[in-house]
N, C-alpha and C positions, 0 to 999 in steps of 0.2 A: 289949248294944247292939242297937236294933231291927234288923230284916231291912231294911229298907227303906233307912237309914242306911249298911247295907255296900256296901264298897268292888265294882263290880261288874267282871267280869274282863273285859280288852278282847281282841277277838276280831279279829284279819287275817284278810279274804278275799280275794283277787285272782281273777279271771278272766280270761279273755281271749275279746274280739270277734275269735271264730275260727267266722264262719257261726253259724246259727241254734241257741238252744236245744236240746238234746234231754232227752226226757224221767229217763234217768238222769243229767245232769246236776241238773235241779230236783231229784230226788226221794232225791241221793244228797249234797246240799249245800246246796240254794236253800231250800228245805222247809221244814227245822233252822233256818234263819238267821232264816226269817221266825218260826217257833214259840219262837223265845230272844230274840227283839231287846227281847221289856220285860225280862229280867234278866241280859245282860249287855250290853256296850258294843261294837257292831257297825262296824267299818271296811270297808268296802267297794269297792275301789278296780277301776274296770274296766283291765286294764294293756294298753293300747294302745303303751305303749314295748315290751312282752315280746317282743309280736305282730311286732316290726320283725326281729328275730334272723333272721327267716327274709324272702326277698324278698314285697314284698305291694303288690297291685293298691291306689294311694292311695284314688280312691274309694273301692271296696267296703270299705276298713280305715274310712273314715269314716262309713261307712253303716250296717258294720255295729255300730262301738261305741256309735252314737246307738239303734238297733236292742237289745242289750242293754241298756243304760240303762232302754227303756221296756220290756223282758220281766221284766226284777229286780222293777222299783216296780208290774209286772203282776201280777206274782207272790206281792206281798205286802212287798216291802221297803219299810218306809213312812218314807219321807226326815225326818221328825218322830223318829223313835226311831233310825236307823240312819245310820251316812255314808257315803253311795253316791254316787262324785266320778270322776273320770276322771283316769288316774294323770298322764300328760301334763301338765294343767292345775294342775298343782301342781307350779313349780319344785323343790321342795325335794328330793323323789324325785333326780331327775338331781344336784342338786348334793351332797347326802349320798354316793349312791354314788360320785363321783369322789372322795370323801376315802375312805371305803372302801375301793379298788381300791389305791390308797397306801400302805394297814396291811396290806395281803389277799395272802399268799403266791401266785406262781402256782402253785406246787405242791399246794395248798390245792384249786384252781381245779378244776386237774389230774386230778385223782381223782374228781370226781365224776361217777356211773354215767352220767346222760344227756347228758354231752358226749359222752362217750366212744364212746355208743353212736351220736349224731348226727352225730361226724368220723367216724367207723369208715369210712375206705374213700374220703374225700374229700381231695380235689386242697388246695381251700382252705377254709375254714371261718374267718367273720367272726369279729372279737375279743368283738362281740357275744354270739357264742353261749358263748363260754368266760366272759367273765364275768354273763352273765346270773343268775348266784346272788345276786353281788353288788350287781345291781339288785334284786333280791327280797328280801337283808337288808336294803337301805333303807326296801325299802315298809315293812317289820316293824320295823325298830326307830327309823323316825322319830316311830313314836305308840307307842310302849313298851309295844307290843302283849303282852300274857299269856302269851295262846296262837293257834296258827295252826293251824285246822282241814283237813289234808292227806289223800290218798292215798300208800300205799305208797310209790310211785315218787316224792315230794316230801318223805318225811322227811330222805333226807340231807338236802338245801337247808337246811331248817329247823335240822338240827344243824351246819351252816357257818355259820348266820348266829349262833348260841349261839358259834362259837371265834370266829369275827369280832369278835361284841361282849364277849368275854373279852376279847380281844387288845385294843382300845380304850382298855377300863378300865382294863387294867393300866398301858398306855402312858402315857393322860391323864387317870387316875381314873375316878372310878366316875360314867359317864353314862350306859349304855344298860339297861335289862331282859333279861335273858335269857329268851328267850321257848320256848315246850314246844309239840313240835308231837303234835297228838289225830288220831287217827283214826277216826270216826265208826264207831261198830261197826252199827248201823241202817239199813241204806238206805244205806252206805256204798259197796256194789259191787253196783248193776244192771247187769244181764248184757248180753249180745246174744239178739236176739229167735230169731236165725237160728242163732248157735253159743255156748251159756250160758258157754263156757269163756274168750270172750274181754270182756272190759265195756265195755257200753254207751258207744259215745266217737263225736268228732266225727269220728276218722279212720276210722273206716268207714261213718259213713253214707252215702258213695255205693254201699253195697251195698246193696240193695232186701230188706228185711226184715229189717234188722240192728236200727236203731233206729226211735225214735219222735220225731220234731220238734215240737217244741211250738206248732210253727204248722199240721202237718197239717191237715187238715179230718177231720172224725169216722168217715165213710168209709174214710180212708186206714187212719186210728190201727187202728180196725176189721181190717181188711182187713191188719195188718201184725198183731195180735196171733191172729189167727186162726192165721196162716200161723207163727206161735212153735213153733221143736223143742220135743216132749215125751218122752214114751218107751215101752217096751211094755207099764209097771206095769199104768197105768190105776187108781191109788189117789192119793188128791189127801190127799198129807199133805207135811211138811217133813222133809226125809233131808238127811243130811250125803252120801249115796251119790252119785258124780260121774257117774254113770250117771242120774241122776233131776235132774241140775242144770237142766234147762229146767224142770219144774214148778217149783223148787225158787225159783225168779227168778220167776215167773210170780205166784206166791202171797208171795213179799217183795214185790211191787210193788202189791199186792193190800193185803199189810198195811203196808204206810207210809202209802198215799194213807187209808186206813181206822181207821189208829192204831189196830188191833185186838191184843190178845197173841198169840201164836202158835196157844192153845187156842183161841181165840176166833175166828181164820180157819177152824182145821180145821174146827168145828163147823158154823161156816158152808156149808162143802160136804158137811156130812154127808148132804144128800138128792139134791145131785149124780148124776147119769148117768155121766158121763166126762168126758174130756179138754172135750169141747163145752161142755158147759156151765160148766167152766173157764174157759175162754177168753172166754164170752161175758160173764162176771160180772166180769171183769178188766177187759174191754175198757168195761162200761158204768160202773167208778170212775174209769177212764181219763178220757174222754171227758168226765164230768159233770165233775172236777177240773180237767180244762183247756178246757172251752167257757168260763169266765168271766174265765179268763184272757185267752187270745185274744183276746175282748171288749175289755178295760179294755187290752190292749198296742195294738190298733187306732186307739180312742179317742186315744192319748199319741202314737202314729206321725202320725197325720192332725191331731194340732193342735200344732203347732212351737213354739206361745208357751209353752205350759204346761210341755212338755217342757224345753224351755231352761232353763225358769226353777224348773223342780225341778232339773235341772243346776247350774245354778248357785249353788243354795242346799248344795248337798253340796259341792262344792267351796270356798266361804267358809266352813265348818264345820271340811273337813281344811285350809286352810290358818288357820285360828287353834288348832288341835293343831301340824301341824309347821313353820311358820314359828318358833315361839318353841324348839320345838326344834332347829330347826340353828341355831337363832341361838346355844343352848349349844353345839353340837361346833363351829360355825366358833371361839369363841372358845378352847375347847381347846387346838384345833391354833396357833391363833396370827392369823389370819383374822378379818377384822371387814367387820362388817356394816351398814349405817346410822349407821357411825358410834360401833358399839358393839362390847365384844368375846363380850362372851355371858359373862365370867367371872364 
């Protein structure tokens, strides 16, 4: 059978409009998404329901997910190859999960590591946050998604929503995919600029030289990768040694934006001075990778038609995926829809 012909693997991403881009988010997820989207099948879903678990200022929640929206298709997700929808705007999400929450043991719930560790020590904690897995098996297996592209700290989820959609099958036959969660070995964990041992994340960049924003201006970026721990080597190669982890980030973030092999970076600084001039050839792939971005996200932020209206062309995309799919589990359970049962 030709290449072209084959079946291409569908791919869940979720995010969430939690404040501005940072640059280990693109370069540890966004990257890949845009580099695969002609050979496999991209779902994209910004999850503005996830965002709710925790209290949130309504405005800035809806600023900022209009806000991501236009940094993804800045970025390179181009709404022609990929479906990039707003989880919200797609009933089916909410109503799938409430039949899930139904089959879903709370004991199930129970056990996993990031409740536990975000009730640890609280008075009350929303039903939200205990089943929020459960809304993340929906995003997953309302488009019988493949695989789902995680971090460490999101594989359990992904193996909850695999006994989830066991349990289903068994109950009312075989409807959902069991889906495999990857984790990106490449560009998979950008560091912090200020302490390599902890990754590049939205929760700390209110610390001043932690991360890099993808809205920075060139200065800033500059100015934050200068200021990046290094160590007393003063040899610019790649070590597993947790003593050398600031270059070590320094020079993966060097080679992602560069798609260079690992020989292919060292060589690179083979005429290298030191740490300076590190830093300075880091800072200028930085920079030249995200001025054009910036660009094209300004351009979609200052004109509201176009944005809308690539919005809206992703969202009638995933709802002719999962509308016909719940329309099979509503008929499962027994539930109809239009007048139909889905069986």
């Amino acid at each position: 059978m030709p290449t072209s012909n084959a079946k291409k693997s569908r791919i869940l991403t979720g995010i969430q409009p939690s404040g501005d881009m940072q640059l280990g988010n693109y370069l540890g997820a966004v990257k890949h998404w845009v580099m695969n989207q002609d050979i496999q099948t991209n779902f994209i879903p910004v999850v503005d329901l996830h965002s709710i678990t925790v209290k949130q200022d309504p405005e800035e929640l809806s600023r900022n997910t209009l806000s991501l929206v236009a940094m993804l298709i800045a970025c390179g997700v181009d709404p022609e190859k990929s479906t990039l929808f707003i989880q919200s705007h797609i009933s089916a999400h909410a109503v799938l999960s409430w039949i899930l929450n139904c089959t879903t043991p709370v004991g199930w719930l129970e056990r996993m590591i990031q409740y536990k560790e975000k009730s640890h020590n609280q008075e009350r904690v929303s039903t939200g946050l205990l089943t929020y897995p459960i809304l993340m098996a929906a995003d997953i297996l309302i488009y019988d998604a493949d695989e789902v592209p995680v971090g460490e700290d999101q594989k359990q989820h992904v193996e909850l929503t695999r006994d989830i959609a066991e349990r289903f099958n068994n109950l009312y036959g075989e409807t959902f995919v069991l889906p495999k969660a990857v984790v990106p070995k490449v560009g998979a964990r950008v560091m912090g600029l200020d302490n390599p041992s902890l990754k590049m994340s939205k929760s700390y960049a209110h610390i001043r030289g932690h991360a890099i924003s993808m809205l920075d201006d060139p200065k800033e970026i500059d100015r934050s990768i200068k200021r990046a721990v290094t160590d007393s080597f003063n040899e610019i190669c790649f070590s597993s040694d947790k003593e050398r982890a600031g270059v070590n980030n320094l020079l993966g973030i060097y080679q992602v934006i560069t798609g260079k092999t690992f020989t292919e970076v060292e060589n690179d600084f083979n005429d290298a001075r030191g740490y300076g001039d590190l830093k300075s050839r880091v800072s200028e792939v930085v920079i030249s990778e995200i001025e054009p971005i910036q660009k094209r996200y300004h351009e979609l932020i200052n004109n509201s038609p176009e944005l809308e209206s690539l919005i809206q062309k992703g969202d009638d995309l995933a709802k002719q995926y999962a509308d016909p799919k719940l329309d099979v589990v509503l008929g499962k359970v027994g539930l109809h829809r239009n007048g139909h049962s889905g069986v």
